[in-house]
N, C-alpha and C positions, 0 to 999 in steps of 0.2 A: 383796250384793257390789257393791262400785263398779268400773268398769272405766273407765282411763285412758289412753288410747291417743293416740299421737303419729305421724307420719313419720319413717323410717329416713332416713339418707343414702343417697342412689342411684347407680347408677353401672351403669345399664343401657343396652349399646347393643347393635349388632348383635356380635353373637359375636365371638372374635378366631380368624382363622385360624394356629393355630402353625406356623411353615414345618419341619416336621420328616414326615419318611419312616417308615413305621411297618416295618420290615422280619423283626424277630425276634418271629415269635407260635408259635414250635414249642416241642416240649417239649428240655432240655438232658441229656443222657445219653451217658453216655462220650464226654466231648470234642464229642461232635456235636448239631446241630439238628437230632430227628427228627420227623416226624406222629406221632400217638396211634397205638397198635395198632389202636385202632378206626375211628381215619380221622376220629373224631367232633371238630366245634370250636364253640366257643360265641362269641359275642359278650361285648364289653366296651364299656361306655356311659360315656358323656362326660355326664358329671354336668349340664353347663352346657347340652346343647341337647337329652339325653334321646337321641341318634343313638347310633351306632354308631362307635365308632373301628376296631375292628378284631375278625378272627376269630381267636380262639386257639386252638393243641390242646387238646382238653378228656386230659388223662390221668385213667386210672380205675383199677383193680389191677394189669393188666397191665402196667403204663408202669410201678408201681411194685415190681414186682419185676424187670424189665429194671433199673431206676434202682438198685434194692436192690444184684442182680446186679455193676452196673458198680464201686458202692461199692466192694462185699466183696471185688472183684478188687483194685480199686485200692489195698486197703488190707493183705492179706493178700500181694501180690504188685509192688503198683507200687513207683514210687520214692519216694510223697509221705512215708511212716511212718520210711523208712529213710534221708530228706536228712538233714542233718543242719539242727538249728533253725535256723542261722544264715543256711543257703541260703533255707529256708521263709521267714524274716523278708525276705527281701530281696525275692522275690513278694510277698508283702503290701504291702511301700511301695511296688513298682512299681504295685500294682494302686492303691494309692494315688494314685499321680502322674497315674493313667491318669483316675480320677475328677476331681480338678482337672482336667486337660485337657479331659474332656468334659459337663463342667460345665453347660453350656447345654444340653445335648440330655438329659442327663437329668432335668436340673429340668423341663424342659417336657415327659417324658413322664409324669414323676412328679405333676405340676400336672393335664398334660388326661385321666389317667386316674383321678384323686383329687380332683377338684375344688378342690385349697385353692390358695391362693396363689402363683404361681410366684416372687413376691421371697420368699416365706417358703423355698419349694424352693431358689429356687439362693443365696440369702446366708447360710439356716439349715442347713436340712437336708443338703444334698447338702454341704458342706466341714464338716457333724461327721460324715458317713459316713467322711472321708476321714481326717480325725484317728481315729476311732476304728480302722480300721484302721495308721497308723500308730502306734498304742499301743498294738493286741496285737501287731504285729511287734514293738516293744520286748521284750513277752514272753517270743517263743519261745524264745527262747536263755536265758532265767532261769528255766526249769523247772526243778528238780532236787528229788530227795529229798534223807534225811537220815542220817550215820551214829550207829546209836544203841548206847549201851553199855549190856551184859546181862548179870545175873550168870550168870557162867560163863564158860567160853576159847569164846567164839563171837563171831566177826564180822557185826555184824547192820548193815545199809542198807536202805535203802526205796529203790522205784523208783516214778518217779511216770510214769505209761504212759499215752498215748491210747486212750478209751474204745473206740473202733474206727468202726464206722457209727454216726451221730448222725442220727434224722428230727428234721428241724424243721418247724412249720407256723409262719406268719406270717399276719398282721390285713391289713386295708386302712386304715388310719384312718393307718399310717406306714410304707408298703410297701418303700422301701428302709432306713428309721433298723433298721427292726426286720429284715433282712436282716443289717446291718452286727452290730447286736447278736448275732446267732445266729451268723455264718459266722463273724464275726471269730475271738472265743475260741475256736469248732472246731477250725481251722483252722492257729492257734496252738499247739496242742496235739498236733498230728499225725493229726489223725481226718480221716473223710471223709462224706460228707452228701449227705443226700436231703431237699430241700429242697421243700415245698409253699406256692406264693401265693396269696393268696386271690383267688376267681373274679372280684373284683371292681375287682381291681388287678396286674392278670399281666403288667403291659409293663416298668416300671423293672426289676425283678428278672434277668430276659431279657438286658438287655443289660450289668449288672454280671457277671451269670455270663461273657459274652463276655471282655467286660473281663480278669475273673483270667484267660482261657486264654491271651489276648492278653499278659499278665503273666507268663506260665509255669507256670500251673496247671497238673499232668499230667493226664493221660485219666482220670474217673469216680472222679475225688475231690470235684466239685460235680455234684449232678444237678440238676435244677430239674424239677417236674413242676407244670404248671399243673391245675387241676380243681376240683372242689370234695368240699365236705367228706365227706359219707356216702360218699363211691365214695375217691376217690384220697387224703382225709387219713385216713379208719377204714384203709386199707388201711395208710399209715405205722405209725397208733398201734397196730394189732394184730400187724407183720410179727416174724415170730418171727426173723428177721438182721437188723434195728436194735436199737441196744444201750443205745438212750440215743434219750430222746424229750426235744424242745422246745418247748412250746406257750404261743403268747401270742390271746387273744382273751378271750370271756366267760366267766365262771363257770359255766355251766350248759354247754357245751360241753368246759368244761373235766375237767368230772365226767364226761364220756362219755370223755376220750382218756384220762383216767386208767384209771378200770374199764377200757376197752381193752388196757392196756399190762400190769396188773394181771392180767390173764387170759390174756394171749398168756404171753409170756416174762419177766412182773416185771420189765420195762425201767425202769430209775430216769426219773421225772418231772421237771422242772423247768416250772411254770406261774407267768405273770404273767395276770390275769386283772383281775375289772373292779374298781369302784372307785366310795366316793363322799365323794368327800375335802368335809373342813369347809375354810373359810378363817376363821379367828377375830379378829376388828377388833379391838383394845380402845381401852379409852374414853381414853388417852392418845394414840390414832393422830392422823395428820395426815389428815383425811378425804380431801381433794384426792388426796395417793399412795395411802393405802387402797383407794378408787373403782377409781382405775389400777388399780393391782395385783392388786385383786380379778375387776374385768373381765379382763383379760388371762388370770389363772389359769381363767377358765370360759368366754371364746368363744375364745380362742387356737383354730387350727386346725378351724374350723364348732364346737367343743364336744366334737370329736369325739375326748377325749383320756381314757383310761382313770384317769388321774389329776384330772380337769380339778376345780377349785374348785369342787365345784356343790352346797355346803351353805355358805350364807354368814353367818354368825352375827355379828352386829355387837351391841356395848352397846349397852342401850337408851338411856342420855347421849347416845348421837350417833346415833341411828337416824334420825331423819326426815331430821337435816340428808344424814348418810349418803344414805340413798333418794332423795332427789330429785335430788344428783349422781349416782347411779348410773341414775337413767333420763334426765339429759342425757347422759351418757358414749356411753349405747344408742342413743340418738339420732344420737350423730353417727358411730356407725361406720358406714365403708364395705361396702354389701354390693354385690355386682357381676360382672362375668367379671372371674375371676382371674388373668387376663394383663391387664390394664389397669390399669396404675401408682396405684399409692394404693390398691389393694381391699384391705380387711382380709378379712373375709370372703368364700367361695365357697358355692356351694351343697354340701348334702349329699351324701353319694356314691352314693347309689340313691332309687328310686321307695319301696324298702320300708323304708328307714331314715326317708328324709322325712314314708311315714306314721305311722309308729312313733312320732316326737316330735309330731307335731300332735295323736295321741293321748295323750300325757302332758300336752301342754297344755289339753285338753280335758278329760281327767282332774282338772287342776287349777283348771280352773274351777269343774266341779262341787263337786268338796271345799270348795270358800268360800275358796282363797286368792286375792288379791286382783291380780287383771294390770293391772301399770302400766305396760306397752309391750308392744307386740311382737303375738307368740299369731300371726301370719298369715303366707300364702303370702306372699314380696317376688316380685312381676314373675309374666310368663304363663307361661314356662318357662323348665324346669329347673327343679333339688331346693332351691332358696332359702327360707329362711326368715327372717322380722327377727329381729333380738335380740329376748328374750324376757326379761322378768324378773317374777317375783312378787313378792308383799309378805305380808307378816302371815304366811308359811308356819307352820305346826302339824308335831308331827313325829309327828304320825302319817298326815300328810298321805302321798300314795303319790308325790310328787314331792320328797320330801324321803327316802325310803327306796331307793326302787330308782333303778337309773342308766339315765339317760335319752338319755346320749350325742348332745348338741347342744348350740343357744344359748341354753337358757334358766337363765337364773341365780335359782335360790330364795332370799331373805332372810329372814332371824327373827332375833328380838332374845334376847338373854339376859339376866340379871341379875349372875351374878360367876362369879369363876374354875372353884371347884370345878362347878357347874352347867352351867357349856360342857362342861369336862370329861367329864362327865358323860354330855350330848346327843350330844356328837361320838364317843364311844366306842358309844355303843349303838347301833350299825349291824355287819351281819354282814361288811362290810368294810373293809380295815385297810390301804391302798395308799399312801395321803401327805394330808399334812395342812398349809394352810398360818398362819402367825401371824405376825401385824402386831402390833407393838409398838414402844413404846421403852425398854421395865420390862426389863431384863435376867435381874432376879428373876422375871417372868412368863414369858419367851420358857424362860426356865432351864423352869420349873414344866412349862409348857405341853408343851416338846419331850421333855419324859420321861414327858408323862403319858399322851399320846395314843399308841393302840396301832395306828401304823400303819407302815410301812417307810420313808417319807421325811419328815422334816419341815423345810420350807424356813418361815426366818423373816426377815420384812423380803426376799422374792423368792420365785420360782414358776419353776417348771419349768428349775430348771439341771440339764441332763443334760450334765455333763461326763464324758468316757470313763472317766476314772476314780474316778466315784459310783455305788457301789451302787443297785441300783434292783429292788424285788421289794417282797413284802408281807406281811402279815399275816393271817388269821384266813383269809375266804374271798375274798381276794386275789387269791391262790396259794401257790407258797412255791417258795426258790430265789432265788438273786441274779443279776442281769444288770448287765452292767460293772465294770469293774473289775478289781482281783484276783480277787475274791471268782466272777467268772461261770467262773474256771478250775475251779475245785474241781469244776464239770459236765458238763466234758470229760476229766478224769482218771479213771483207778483209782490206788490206794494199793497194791504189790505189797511185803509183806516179806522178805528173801533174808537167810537163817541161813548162816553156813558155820562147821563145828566148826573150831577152831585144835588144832593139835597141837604142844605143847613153846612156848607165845607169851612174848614175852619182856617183855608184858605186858599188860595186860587193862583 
């Protein structure tokens, strides 16, 4: 095994201090900031110096069924079910407005409790939360079933009705994007929610929930319960009064909230889970944007993207020249604190994430694939790691199977179309897929063959509000955005009524 190691770009200095006030770490329930029943709070760490930002309420079952509680009221009895959409939409754009406005404070809580980038938080992320909710406020008021004609004198329509309480648990890896995706269409819909963050990112969530009350959310149609999974998300996926679960994190968690819901009350699922998408070069690409494109779809946000590019199959025609641009590309990204201008990269977002990829990279040495950069800690603290990329990967290497969720980009070459096809389909999941071409006839071939939920050609990772986005095999299943994420907060109700003496049919 030859090993080829270079210098990352650096961009280490003392910490930056964010001027923001941490003030919302309680749990949200009926309208109010309350402490956990148990009084109990846990810490949240700052990726970038390993400290401590702040204490949160730790909620555990009790919180969730107070939260349950408030729902079932709000939904059964308040006024969110029975506004009428048009009112609902217009809290949603305010709540809208209210994100533009406070745009800066959330980016930076969403950056120093996530480690990634604050120009990625407040120019990406925080103004698509904001569009995304004003495109399910477009929504609400276009709800409607359908009148259907039956043989017979009967009047038959469909009502399409708010599912009622909705749990949702959300990741850390996009703590407010995947907020917006969940509460939005809820919300749209006429439901009410009991929402879970994960223990690793509880502070943006917090003060968007402010935000809609601030908007004119009514009392215990948003609860927010901070904790973690075995106590306060098992309690969501099992509660026999949520009617409707939403779960986005790993496959193998994802199999537990399902059995979960499976065994409480058969609460319908909806799971986006993990992923290990191909990106497919062909031998017509322009290597120069190829490199781009392909980097960007696998360190984009630390790596740490359930979609991310991290099977890279390039023709063997342009493979070397390929590799050796793609280990100057690594070279020159910025890793750094992610509040200092130009960081492309931040550190990981825990101690046990960070070990977790050092041991795939370790893993990939032993196997005999070949590290052309990277493989090491960048800097003394904090979860940093350099860009990482392999060569020669094998597929049956364990860095080319299971998802590794970081910056390390695996390479292999192929031979022709049907054969990529082939590689890239034999993995047990099926989330997105990207291809670089200029063959119209190949992009055609490629995006119908590959068995995964998204297929972006010639680009990576457009999550516009209105692109479906879910997966395939052991993905998940279920669609998030779009039209398509309404059908998750609906029931289908159909209403017969016999006609007597109709004057027609």
């Amino acid at each position: 095994m030859r090993c080829l190691l270079s210098t990352v770009a650096e961009s280490i200095h003392e910490p930056v201090k964010p001027s923001i006030s941490i003030s919302l770490t309680k749990l949200l329930i009926d309208g109010k900031f309350v402490d956990a029943a148990s009084g109990k709070r846990f810490p949240t760490i700052d990726p970038r110096t390993e400290e401590v930002i702040a204490h949160v309420a730790e909620g555990d079952e009790e919180d969730v069924n107070r939260a349950v509680k408030a729902a079932c009221k709000a939904f059964d009895k308040g006024p969110w079910p029975k506004m009428t959409a048009y009112e609902r939409s217009k809290i949603l754009i305010r709540f809208a407005d209210l994100i533009d406005e406070h745009s800066d404070e959330i980016a930076t809580l969403e950056s120093l409790d996530s480690g990634k980038p604050y120009e990625q938080s407040r120019n990406i992320e925080v103004p698509m939360v904001a569009r995304l909710f004003r495109y399910y406020a477009g929504w609400a008021d276009k709800i409607h079933g359908l009148t259907v004609p039956a043989d017979g004198a009967y009047s038959v329509q469909t009502l399409h009705e708010p599912i009622g309480v909705a749990g949702q648990i959300i990741p850390w890896n996009f703590p407010l994007l995947m907020f917006a995706w969940k509460v939005g269409p809820a919300l749209a819909c006429g439901n009410t929610i009991v929402l879970k963050t994960a223990e690793q990112t509880p502070l943006s969530a917090l003060l968007a929930g402010k935000l809609l009350h601030d908007a004119g959310l009514p009392e215990g149609v948003l609860n927010i319960v901070s904790g973690f999974g075995p106590t306060a998300g098992a309690a969501i996926a099992s509660h026999m009064d949520i009617d409707k679960l939403a779960f986005t994190g790993s496959t193998e968690v994802g199999k537990i909230v399902s059995r979960a819901a499976a065994e409480s009350n058969l609460k319908p699922v909806t799971l986006e889970l993990g992923g290990k998408s191909p990106f497919i070069i062909t031998e017509d690409s322009d290597i120069d944007q190829a490199v781009e494109l392909s980097h960007f779809a696998l360190f984009f946000n630390q790596g740490q993207c359930c979609c991310a590019g991290s099977r890279t199959y390039v023709h063997e025609s342009i493979y070397d020249e390929f590799l050796e641009k793609a280990k100057a590309r690594a070279l020159k990204r910025v890793v750094g604190d992610p509040f200092q201008n130009g960081v492309e990269q931040g550190p990981q977002i825990s101690d046990e994430q960070f070990h977790k990829i050092m041991g795939y990279i370790k893993k990939g040495q032993e196997e005999g694939a070949k590290l052309v950069t990277g493989g090491e800690r960048f800097g003394r603290k904090g979860y940093y790691i350099k860009p990482t990329i392999f060569a020669d990967v094998q597929d049956e290497m364990t860095i080319l199977k299971e998802e590794i969720f970081g910056p390390v980009q695996s390479i292999t070459k192929y031979k022709t179309i049907p054969e990529v096809i082939q590689r890239a389909n034999a993995s047990p999941y099926g989330l997105a897929a990207g291809v670089f071409t200029k063959n119209i006839d190949t992009a055609n071939t490629l995006s119908r063959a590959l068995r995964v939920g998204t297929v972006w050609v010639n680009c990576f990772d457009v999550f516009d509000a209105a692109i479906p986005f879910g997966g395939y095999k052991m993905s998940g299943h279920g669609r998030e955005k779009g039209v398509y994420s309404l059908n998750n907060y609906l029931q289908v109700k159909a209403v017969v009524t016999s006609i007597k003496d109709p004057a027609w049919l």
